[in-house]
C-alpha positions in Angstrom: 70.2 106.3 82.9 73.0 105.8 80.2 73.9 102.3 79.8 77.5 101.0 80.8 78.0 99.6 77.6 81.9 98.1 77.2 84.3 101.0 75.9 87.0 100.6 73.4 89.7 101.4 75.4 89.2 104.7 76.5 91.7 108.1 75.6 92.1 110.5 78.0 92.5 113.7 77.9 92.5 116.8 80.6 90.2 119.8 81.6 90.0 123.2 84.0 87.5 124.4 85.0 87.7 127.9 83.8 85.8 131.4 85.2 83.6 132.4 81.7 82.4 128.5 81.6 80.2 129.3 85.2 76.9 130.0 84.9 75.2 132.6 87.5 75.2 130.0 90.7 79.1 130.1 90.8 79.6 126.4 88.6 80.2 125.0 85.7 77.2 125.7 83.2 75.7 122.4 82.0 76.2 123.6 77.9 79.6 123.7 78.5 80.0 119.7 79.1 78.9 119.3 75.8 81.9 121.7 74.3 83.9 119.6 76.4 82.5 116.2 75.1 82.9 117.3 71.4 86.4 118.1 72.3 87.0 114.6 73.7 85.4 112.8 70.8 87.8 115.0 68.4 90.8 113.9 70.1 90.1 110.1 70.1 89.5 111.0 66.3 93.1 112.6 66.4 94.8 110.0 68.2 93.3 107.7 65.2 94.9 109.8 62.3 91.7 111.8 61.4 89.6 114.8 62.4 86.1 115.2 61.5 87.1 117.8 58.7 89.2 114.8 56.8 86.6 112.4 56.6 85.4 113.2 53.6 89.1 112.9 52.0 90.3 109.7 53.5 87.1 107.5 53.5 84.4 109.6 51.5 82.0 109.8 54.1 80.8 112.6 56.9 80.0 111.8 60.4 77.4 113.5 62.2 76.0 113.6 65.8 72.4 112.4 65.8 71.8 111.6 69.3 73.6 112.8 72.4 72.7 112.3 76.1 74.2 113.4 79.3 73.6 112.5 82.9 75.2 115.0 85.4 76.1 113.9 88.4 77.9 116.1 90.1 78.6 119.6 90.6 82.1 121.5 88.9 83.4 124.5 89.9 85.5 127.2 89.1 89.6 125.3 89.1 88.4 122.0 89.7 90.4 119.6 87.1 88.6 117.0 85.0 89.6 114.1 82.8 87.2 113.3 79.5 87.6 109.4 78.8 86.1 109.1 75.3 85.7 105.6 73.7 83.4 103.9 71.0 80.7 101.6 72.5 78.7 99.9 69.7 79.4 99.9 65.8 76.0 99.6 64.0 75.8 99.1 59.7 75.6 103.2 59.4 76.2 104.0 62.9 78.8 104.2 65.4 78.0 105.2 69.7 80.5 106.7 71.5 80.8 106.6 75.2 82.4 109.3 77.4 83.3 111.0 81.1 84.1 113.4 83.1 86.0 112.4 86.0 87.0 114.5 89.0 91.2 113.5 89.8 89.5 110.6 92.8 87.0 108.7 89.7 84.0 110.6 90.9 82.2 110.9 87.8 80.9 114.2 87.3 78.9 113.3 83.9 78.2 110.0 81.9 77.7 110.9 77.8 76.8 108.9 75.0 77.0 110.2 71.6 75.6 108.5 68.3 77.4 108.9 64.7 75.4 108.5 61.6 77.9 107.9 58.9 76.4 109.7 55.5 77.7 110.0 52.0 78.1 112.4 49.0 74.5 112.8 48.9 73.5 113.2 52.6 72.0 110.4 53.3 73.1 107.4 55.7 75.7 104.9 54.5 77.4 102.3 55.5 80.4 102.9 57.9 83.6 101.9 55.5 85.6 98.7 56.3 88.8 100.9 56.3 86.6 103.8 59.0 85.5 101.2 61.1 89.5 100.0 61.7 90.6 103.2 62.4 88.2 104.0 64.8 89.4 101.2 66.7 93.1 101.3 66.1 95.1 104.0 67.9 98.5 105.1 66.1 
């Protein structure tokens, strides 16, 4: 089970269902939460001045998925509307954990996600997460 760990506070953003994201039994294939996920995660980035692209540029430093999890909880189908709440749980020294999900329109949660960020420099290996980063990340513009 994914821990309920506090969220920063959570952006929002919206979903359909759509008819070439259902798998053979008529609903929502479970690879497709993940594209939706990473969609989430790159709009909290966007709503922070950055995309994932512009790291590199702005603070020197790449951030890549190392660990994701998913719980599914409920069933989606073809129309049904979602929202993805996507929020950082947990800063680490090189790490940062984000926390997401997908809500049907009456707070049924369909998934719970969490996804940990390694932060890595020029050289590929693990760095600390930059002062200047680590404010963005919490600080919507």
């Amino acid at each position: 089970m994914i821990s309920s760990a506090p969220m920063s506070e959570p952006d929002r953003i919206e979903v359909e269902a759509r008819s070439y994201e259902l798998d053979p039994y008529g609903h929502v294939n479970n690879a497709v939460f993940v594209n939706w996920l990473e969609h989430g995660r790159l709009c909290y980035l966007r709503e922070r001045g950055m995309t994932w692209a512009s790291l590199p540029d702005q603070f020197g430093v790449r951030a890549l998925i190392v660990r994701m999890e998913i719980d599914w909880r409920a069933e989606v189908n073809l129309g049904d509307r979602l929202t993805i709440e996507s929020g950082i749980t947990k800063f680490g020294n090189r790490s940062f954990t984000f926390g997401q999900r997908i809500l049907f329109p009456d707070d049924r949660i369909a998934a719970e996600a969490v996804a940990v960020m390694v932060v890595t420099g020029p050289d590929g290996g693990s760095t600390p997460i930059p002062d200047g980063l680590r404010e963005r990340l919490s600080t919507r513009l």
